[in-house]
Backbone as CSV, one residue per row, in Angstrom:
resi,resn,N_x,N_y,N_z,CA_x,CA_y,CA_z,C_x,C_y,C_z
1,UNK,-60.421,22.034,3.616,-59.264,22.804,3.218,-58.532,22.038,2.115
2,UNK,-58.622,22.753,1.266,-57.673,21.897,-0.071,-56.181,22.215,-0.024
3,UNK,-55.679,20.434,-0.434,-54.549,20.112,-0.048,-53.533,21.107,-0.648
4,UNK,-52.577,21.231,-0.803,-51.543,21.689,-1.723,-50.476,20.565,-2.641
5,UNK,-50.537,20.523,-3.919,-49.766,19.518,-4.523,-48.103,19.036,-3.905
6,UNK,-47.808,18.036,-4.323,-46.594,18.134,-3.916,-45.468,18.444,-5.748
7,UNK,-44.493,19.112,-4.883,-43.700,19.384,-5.963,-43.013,17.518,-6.798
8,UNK,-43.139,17.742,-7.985,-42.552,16.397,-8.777,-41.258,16.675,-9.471
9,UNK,-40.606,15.567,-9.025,-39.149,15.169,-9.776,-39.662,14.275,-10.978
10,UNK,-39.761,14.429,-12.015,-39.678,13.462,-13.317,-38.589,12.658,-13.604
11,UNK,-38.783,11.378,-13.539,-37.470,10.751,-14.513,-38.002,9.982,-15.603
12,UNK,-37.691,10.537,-16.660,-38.337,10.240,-18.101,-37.330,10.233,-18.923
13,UNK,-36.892,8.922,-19.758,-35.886,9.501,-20.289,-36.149,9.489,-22.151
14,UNK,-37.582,9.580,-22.507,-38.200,9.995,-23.529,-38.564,11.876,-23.792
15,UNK,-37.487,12.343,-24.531,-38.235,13.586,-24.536,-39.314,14.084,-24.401
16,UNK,-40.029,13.234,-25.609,-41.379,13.802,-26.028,-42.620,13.544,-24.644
17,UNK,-42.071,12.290,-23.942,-42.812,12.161,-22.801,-42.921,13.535,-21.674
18,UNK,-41.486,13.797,-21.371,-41.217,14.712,-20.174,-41.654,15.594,-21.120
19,UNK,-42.153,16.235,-22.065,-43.023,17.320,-22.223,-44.317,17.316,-21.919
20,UNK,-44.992,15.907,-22.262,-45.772,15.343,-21.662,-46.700,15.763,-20.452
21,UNK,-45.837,14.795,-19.546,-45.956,14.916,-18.375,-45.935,16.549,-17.512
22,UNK,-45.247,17.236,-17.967,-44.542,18.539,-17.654,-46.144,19.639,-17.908
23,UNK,-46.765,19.615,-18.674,-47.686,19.950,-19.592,-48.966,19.021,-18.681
24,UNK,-48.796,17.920,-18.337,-50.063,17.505,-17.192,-49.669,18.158,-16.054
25,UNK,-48.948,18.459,-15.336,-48.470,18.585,-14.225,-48.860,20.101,-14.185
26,UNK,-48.706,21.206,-15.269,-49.024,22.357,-15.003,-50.150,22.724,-15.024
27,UNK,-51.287,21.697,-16.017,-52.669,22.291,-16.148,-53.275,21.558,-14.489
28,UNK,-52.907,20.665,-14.059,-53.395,20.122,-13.046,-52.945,20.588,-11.280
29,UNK,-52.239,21.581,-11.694,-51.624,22.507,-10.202,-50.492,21.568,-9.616
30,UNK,-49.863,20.754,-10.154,-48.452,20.239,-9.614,-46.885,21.068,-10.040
31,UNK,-46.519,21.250,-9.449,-45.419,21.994,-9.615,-44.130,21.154,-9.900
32,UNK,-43.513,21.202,-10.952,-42.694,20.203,-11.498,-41.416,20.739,-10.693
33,UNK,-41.014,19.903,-10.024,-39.375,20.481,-8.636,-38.224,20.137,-10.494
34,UNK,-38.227,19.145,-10.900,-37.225,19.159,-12.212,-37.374,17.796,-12.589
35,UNK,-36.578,17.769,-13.753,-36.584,16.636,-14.331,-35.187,16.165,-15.182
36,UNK,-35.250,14.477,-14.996,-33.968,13.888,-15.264,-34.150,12.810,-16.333
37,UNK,-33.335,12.395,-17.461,-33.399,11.243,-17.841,-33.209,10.103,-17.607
38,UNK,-32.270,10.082,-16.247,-32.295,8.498,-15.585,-32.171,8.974,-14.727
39,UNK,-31.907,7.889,-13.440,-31.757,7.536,-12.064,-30.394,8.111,-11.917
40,UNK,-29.290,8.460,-12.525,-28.211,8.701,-12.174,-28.290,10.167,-12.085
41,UNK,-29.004,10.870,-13.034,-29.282,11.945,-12.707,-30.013,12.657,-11.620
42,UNK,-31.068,12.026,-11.757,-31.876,12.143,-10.526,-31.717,12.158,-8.916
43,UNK,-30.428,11.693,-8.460,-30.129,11.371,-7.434,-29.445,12.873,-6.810
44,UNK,-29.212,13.941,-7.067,-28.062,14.767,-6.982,-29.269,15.695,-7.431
45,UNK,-30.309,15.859,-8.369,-30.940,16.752,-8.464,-32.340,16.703,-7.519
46,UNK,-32.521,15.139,-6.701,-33.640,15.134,-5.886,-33.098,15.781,-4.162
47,UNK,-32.150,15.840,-4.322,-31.133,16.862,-2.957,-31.575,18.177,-3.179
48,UNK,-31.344,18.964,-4.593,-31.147,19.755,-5.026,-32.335,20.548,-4.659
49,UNK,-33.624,19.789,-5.506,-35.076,20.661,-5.595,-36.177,20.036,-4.832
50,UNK,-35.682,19.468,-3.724,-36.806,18.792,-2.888,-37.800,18.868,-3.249
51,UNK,-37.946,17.834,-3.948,-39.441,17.230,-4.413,-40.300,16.433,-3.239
52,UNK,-41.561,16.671,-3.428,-42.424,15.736,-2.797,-42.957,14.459,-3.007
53,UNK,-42.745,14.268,-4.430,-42.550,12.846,-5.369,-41.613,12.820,-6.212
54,UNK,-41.671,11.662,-6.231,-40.966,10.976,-7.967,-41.556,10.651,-8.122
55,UNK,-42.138,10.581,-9.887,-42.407,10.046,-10.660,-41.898,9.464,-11.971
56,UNK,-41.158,7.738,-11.855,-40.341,7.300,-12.599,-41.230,6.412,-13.597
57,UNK,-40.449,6.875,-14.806,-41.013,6.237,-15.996,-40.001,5.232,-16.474
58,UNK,-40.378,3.669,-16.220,-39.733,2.535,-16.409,-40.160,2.304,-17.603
59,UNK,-39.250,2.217,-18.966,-39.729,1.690,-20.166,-39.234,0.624,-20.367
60,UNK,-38.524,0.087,-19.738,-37.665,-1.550,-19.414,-37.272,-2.142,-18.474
61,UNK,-36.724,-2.572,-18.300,-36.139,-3.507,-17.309,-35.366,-2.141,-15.942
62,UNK,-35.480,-2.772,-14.965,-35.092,-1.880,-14.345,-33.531,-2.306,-14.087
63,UNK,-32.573,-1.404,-14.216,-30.958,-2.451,-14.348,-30.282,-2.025,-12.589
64,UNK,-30.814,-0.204,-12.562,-30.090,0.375,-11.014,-30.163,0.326,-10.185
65,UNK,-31.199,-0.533,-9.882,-32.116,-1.221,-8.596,-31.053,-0.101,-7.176
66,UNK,-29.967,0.042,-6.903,-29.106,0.306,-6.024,-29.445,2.111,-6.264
67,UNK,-29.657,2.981,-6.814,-29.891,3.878,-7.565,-31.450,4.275,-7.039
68,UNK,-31.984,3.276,-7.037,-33.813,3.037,-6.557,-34.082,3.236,-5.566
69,UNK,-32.910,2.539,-4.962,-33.175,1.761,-3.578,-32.954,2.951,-2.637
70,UNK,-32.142,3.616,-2.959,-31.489,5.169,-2.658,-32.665,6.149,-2.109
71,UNK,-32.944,6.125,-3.634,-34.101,7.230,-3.831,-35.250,7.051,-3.145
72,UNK,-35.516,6.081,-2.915,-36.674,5.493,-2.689,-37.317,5.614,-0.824
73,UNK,-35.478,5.996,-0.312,-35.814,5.996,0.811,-35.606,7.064,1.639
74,UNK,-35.350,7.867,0.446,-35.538,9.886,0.161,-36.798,10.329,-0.063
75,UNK,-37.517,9.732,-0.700,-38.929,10.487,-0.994,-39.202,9.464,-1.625
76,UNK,-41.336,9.375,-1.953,-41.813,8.662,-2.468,-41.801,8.531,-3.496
77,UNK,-41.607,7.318,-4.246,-41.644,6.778,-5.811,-42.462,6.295,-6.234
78,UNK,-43.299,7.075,-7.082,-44.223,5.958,-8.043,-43.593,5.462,-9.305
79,UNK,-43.634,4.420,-9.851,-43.171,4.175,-10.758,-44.171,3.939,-11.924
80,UNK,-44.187,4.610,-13.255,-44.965,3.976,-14.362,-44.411,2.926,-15.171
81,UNK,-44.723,2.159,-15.260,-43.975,1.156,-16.189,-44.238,-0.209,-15.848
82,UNK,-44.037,-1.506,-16.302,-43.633,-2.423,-15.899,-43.897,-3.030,-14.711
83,UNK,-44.472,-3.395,-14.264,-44.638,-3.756,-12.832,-43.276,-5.153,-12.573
84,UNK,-43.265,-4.751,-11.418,-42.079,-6.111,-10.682,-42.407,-6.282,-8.973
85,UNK,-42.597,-7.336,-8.969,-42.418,-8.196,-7.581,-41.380,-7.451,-6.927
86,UNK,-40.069,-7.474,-7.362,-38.748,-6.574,-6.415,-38.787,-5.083,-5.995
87,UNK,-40.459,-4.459,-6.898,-40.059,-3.044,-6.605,-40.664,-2.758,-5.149
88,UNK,-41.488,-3.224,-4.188,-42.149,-3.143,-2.860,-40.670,-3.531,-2.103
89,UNK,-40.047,-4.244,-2.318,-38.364,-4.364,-1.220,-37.293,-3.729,-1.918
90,UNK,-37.842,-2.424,-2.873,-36.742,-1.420,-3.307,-37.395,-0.052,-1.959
91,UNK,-38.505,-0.163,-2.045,-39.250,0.954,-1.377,-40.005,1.628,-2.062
92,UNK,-40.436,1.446,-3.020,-41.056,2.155,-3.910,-42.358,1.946,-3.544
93,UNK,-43.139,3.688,-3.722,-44.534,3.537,-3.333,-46.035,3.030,-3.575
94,UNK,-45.672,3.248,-5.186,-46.571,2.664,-5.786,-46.189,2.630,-7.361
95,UNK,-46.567,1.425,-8.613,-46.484,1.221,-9.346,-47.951,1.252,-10.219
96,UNK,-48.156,1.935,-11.163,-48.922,2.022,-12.423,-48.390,1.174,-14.015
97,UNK,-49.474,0.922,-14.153,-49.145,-0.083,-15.724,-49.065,1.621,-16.849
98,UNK,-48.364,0.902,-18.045,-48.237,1.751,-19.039,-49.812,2.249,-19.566
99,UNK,-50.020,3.570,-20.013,-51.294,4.021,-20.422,-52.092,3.952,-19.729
100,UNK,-52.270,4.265,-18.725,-53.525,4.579,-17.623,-53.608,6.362,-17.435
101,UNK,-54.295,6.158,-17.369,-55.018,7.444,-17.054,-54.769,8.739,-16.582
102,UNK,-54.513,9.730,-16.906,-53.488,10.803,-16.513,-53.860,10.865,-15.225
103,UNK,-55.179,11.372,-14.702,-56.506,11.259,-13.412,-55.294,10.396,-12.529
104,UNK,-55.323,9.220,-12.578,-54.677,7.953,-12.037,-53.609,8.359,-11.789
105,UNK,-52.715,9.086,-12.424,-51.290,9.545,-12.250,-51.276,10.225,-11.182
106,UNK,-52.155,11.222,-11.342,-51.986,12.685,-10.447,-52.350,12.024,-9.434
107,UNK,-53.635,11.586,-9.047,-54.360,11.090,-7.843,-53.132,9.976,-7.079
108,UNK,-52.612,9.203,-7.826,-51.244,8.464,-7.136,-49.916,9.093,-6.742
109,UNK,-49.930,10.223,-7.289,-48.726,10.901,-6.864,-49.016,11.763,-5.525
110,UNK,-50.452,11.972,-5.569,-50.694,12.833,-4.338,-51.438,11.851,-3.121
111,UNK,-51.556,10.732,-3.368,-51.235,9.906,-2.353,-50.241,9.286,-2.028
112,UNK,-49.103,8.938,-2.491,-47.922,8.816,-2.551,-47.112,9.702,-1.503
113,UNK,-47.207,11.084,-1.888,-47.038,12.171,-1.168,-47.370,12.450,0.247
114,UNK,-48.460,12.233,0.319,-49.832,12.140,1.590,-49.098,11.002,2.431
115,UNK,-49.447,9.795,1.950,-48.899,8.722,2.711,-47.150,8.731,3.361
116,UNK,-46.582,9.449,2.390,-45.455,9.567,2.646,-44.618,10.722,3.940
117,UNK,-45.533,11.375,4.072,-45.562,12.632,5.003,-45.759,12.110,6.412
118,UNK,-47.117,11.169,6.061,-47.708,10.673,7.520,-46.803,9.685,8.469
119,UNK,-46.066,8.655,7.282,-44.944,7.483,7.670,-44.400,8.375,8.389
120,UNK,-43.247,9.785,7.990,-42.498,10.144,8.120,-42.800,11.194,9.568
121,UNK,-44.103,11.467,9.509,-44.205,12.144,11.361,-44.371,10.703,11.984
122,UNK,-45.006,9.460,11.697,-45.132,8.286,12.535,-43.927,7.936,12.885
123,UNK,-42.560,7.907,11.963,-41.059,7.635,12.399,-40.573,8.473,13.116
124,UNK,-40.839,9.700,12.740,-40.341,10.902,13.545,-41.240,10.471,15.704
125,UNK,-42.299,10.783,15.925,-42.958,10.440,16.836,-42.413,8.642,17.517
126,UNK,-42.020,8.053,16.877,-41.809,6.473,17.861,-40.264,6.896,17.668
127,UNK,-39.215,8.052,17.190,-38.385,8.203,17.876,-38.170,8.743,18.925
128,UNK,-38.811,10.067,18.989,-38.947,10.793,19.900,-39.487,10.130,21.195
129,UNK,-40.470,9.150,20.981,-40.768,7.906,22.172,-39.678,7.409,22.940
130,UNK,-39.028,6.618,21.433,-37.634,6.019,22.501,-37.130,6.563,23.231
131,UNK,-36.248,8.047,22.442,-35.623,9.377,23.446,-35.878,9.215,25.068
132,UNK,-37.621,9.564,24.961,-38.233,9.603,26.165,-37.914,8.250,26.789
133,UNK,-38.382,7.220,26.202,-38.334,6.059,27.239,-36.851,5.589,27.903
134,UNK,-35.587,6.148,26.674,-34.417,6.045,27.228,-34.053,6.809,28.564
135,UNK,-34.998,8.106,28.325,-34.424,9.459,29.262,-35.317,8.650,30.724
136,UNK,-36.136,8.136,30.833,-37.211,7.630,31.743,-36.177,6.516,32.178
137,UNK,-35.630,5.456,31.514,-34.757,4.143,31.877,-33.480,4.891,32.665
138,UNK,-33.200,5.965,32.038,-31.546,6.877,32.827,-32.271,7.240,34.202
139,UNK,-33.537,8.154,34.170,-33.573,8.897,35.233,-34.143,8.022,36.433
140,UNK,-34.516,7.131,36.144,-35.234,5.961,37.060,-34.404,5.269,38.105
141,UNK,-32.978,4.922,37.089,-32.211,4.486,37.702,-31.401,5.481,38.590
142,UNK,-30.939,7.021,38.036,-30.648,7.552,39.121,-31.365,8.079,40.023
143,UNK,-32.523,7.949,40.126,-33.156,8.058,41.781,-33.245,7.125,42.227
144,UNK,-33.165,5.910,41.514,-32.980,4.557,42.498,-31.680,4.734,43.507
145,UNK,-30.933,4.951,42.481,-29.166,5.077,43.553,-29.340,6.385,45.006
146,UNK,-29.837,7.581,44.564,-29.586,8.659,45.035,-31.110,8.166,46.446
147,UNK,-32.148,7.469,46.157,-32.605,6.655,47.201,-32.333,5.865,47.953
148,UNK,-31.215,5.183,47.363,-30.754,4.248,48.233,-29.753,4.869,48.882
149,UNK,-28.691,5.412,48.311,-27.852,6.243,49.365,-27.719,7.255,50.018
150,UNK,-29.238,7.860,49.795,-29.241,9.045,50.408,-30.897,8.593,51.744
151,UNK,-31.417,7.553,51.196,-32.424,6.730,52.075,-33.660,8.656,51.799
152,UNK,-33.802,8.719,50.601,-34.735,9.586,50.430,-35.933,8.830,49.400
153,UNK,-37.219,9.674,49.595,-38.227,9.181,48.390,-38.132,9.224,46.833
154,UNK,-38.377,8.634,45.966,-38.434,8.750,45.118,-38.618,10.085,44.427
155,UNK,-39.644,11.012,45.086,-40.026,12.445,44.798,-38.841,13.446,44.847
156,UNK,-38.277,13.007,46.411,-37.129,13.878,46.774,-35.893,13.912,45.698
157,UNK,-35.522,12.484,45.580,-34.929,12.014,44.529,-35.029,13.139,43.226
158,UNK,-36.017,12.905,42.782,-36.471,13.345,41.745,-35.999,15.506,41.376
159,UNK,-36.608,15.699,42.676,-36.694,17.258,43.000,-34.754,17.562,43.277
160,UNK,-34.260,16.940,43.671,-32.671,17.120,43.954,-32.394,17.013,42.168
161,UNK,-32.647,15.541,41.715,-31.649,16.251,40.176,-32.401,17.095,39.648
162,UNK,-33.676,17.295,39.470,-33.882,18.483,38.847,-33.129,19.551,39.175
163,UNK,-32.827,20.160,40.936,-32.509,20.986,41.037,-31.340,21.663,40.903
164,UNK,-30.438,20.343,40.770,-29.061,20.374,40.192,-28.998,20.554,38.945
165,UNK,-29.566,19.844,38.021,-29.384,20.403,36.714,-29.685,22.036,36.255
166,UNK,-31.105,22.484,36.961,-31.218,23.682,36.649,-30.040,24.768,37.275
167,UNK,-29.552,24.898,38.702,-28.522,24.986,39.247,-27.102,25.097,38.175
168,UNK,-26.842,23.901,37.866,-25.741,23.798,36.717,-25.738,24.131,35.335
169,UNK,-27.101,24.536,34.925,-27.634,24.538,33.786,-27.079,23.407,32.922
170,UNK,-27.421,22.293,33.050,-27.243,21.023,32.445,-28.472,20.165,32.123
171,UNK,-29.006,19.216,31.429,-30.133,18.883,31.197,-30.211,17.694,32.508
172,UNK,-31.351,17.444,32.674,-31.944,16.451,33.625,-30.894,15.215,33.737
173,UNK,-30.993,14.734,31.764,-30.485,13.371,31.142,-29.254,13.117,31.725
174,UNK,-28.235,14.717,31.479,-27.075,14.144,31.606,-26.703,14.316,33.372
175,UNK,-26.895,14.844,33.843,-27.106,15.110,35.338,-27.483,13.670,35.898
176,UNK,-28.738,12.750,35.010,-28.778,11.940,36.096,-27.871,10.025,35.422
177,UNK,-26.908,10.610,34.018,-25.919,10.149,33.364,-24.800,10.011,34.878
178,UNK,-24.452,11.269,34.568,-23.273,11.497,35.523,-23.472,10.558,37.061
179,UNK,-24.810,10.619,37.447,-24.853,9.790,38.987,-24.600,8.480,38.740
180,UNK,-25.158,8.325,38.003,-24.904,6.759,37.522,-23.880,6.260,37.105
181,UNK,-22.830,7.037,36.394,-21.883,6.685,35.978,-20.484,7.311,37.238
182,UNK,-21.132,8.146,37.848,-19.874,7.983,39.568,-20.084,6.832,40.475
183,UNK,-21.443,5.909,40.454,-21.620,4.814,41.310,-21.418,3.909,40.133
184,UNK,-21.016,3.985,39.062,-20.899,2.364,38.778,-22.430,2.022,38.436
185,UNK,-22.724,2.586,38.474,-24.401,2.223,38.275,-25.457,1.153,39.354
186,UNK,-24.756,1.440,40.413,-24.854,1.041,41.620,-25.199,1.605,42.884
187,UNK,-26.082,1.504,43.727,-26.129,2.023,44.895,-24.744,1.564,46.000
């Protein structure tokens, strides 16, 4: 099944380039989300047209690093230009030297993209873990209490707050919040 491009934010702040680029991007099925001449722009228009990349064209020194650092942890950045040691602890995804290969461009922006999707269900998923392991650390402890002072099984335990919460229509979490927090967190 073939992929679908991701939409690109340009920051180019050479005209003749962002025609360029704009002009690769359409013969090659990428859909250009917009384009900015710097980082200051870019920040307010990558809200705007949710892009699936950036693609920043460094023709010097990089001065906004703070601007980068931003963006960077909004969506994936490739950067063309210049390579620097500081741009991997800005967040940036990947860096290309000047004049390489259009091929090289596209193919990095859509791994860029790719990779960037996957991080982002892997962060999404080891939160949703914690959630659970928090909701597991709450509910553990209130059937510990409601066992000890009620001298029932763990199961029973278990089947009482459920049945209270559904009863109250309240979630499990906070149902077995509340026991814990009327004992002190104590049997």
């Amino acid at each position: 099944m073939p992929q679908e491009m991701p939409k690109v934010l340009l920051i180019e702040s050479e005209y003749r380039l962002r025609l360029r680029y704009k002009s690769l991007f359409k013969k090659s099925g990428f859909e250009l989300a917009g384009e900015a001449a710097d980082l200051a722009a870019a920040d307010g228009l990558a809200k705007e047209c949710r892009p699936g990349v950036v693609l920043l064209h460094m023709g010097g020194e990089l001065t906004d690093t703070a601007k980068l650092a931003k963006l960077a942890s909004l969506l994936p950045v490739l950067v063309l230009g210049k390579a620097s040691p500081g741009l991997a602890a800005l967040g940036v995804y990947g860096c290309l030297p000047e004049g390489v290969e259009d091929e090289e461009i596209l193919t990095s922006l859509a791994i860029a993209a790719a990779r960037w999707q996957e991080a982002r269900s892997l962060r999404q998923e080891a939160e949703e873990l914690r959630d659970l392991l928090a909701l597991r650390k709450i509910l553990d402890q209130a059937k510990g209490i409601l066992m000890k002072k009620h001298h029932m099984s763990e199961q029973e335990a278990h089947r009482r707050i459920q049945r209270y919460a559904m009863y109250k229509r309240l979630t499990v979490k906070s149902v077995a919040e509340a026991i814990i927090k009327a004992t002190g967190g104590k049997a």
